[in-house]
VOPAGU-2260 file (C-alpha; in pm, 1 decimal, decimal comma):
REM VOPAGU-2260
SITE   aa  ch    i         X         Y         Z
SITE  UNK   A    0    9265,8   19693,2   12641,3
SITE  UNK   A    1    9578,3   19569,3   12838,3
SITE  UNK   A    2    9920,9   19524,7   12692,2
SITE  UNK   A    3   10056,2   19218,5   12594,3
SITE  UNK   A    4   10426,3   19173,0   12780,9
SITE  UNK   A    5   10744,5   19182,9   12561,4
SITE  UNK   A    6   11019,5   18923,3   12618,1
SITE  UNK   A    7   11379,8   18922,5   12523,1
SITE  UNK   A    8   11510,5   18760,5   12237,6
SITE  UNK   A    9   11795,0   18567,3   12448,3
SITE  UNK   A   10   11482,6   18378,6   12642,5
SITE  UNK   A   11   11278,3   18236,0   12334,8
SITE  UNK   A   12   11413,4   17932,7   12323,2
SITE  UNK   A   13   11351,0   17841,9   12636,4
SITE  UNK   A   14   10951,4   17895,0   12593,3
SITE  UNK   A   15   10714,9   17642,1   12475,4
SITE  UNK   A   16   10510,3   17867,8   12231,1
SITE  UNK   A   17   10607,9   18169,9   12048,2
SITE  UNK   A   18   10392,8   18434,7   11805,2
SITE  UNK   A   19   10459,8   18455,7   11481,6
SITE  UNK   A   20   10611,7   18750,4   11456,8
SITE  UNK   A   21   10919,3   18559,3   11745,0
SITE  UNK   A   22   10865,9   18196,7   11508,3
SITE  UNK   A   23   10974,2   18472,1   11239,0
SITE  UNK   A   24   11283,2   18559,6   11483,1
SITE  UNK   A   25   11385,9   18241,2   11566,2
SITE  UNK   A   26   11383,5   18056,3   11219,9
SITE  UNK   A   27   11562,1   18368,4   11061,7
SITE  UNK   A   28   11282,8   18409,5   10820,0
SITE  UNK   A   29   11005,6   18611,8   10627,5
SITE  UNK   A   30   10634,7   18578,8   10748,5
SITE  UNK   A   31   10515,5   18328,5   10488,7
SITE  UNK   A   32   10788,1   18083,2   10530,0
SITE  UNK   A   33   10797,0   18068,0   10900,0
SITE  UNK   A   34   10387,1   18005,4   10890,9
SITE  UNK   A   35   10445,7   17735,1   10614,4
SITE  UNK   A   36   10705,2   17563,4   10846,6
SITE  UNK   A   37   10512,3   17626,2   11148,9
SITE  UNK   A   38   10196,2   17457,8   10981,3
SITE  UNK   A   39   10405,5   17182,0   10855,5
SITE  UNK   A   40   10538,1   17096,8   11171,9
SITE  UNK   A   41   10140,2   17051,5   11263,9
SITE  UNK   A   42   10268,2   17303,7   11540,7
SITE  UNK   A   43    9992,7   17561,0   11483,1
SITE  UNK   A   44    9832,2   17632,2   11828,8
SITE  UNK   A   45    9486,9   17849,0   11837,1
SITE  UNK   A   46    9331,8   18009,0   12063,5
SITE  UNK   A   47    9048,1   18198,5   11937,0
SITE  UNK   A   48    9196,7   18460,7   11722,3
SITE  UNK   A   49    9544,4   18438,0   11918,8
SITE  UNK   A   50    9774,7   18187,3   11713,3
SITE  UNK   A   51   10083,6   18047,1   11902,5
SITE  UNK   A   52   10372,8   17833,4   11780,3
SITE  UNK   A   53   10483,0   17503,5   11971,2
SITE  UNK   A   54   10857,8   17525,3   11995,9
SITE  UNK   A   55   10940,9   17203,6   12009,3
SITE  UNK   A   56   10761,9   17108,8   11709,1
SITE  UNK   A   57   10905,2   17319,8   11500,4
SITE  UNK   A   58   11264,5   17214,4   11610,4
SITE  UNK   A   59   11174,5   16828,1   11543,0
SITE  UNK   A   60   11040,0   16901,1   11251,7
SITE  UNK   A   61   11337,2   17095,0   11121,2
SITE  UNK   A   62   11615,3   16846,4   11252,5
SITE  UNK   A   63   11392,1   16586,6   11067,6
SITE  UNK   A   64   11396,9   16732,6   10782,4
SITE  UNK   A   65   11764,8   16864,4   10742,4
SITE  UNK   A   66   11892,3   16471,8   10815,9
């Protein structure tokens, strides 16, 4: 089985979707909470077993919610 690539940390941001593991990265925060927040954002993307994070959701979501 192939390799999935690793990106910096500096260029997440910029990138529509994210794993959970980065999500976990970029929020500053434990598995469980950055899935809740993810999944409250309704920014849950699957694709078969592969589960990817919209961005831009999440950061809505959290300026929303910190007004």
């Amino acid at each position: 089985m192939n390799g999935t690539t690793k990106f910096s940390l500096r260029n997440q941001a910029s990138r529509l979707t994210v794993t959970t593991d980065e999500l976990q990265s970029l929020l500053g925060c434990g598995r469980k909470s950055a899935v809740d927040i993810g999944e409250m954002a309704e920014a849950r993307i699957q694709l078969g077993k592969r589960v990817l994070w919209n961005v831009e959701k999440v950061r809505i979501y959290l300026n929303l919610i910190s007004a």
